[in-house]
C-alpha positions in Angstrom: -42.8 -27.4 66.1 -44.0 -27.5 69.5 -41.8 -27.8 72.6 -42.4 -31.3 73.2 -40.9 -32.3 69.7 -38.0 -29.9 70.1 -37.5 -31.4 73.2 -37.4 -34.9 72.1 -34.9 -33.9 69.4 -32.6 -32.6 71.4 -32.7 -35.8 73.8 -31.3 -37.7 70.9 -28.0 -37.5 68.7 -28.4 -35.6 65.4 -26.7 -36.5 62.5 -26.6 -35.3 58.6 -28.7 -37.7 56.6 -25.9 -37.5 54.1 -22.6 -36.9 55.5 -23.6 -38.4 59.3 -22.1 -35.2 60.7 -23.5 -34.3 64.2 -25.9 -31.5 64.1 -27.6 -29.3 66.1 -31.5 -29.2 66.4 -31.0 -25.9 64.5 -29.8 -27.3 61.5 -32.1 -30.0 61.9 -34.7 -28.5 61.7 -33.9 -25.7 59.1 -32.6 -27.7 56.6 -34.8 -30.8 56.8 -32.4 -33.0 58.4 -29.1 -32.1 56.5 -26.2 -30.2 58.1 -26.0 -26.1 57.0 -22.9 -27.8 54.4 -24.9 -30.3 53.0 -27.6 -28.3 52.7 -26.0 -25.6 50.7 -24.9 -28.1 48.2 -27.9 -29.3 47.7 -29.7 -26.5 46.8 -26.7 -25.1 44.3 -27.5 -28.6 42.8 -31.1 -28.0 42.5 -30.5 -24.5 40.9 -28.6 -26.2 38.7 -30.7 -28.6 37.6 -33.7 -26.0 37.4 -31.6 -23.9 35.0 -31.8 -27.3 32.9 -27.5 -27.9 32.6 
C-alpha cells in the first residue's frame, strides 16, 4: 500500500465489516477489513471447517 492510500484511509472512519466496530488502519489493513476480534474468529472457523467438522 502506498502512502497515498494509507493516507486516504485514515481520512475516513474505519469500521469492522462484521461487527461495525471502529478500527484502526492497522487492523484494516491486516485483517482485510475486520477488527483483530473478528478476525480471530474467523479464521478458528475456517480451521474448523478445513479439518471437515
Amino acid at each position: 500500500m502506498n502512502i497515498y492510500e494509507e493516507a486516504e484511509l485514515e481520512a475516513r472512519d474505519l469500521t469492522c465489516e462484521l461487527c461495525l466496530k471502529t478500527i484502526s488502519v492497522k487492523e484494516y489493513t491486516e485483517n482485510g477489513g475486520f477488527c483483530d476480534e473478528c478476525f480471530e474468529s474467523l479464521t478458528e472457523q475456517a480451521r474448523f471447517m478445513e479439518r471437515g467438522y
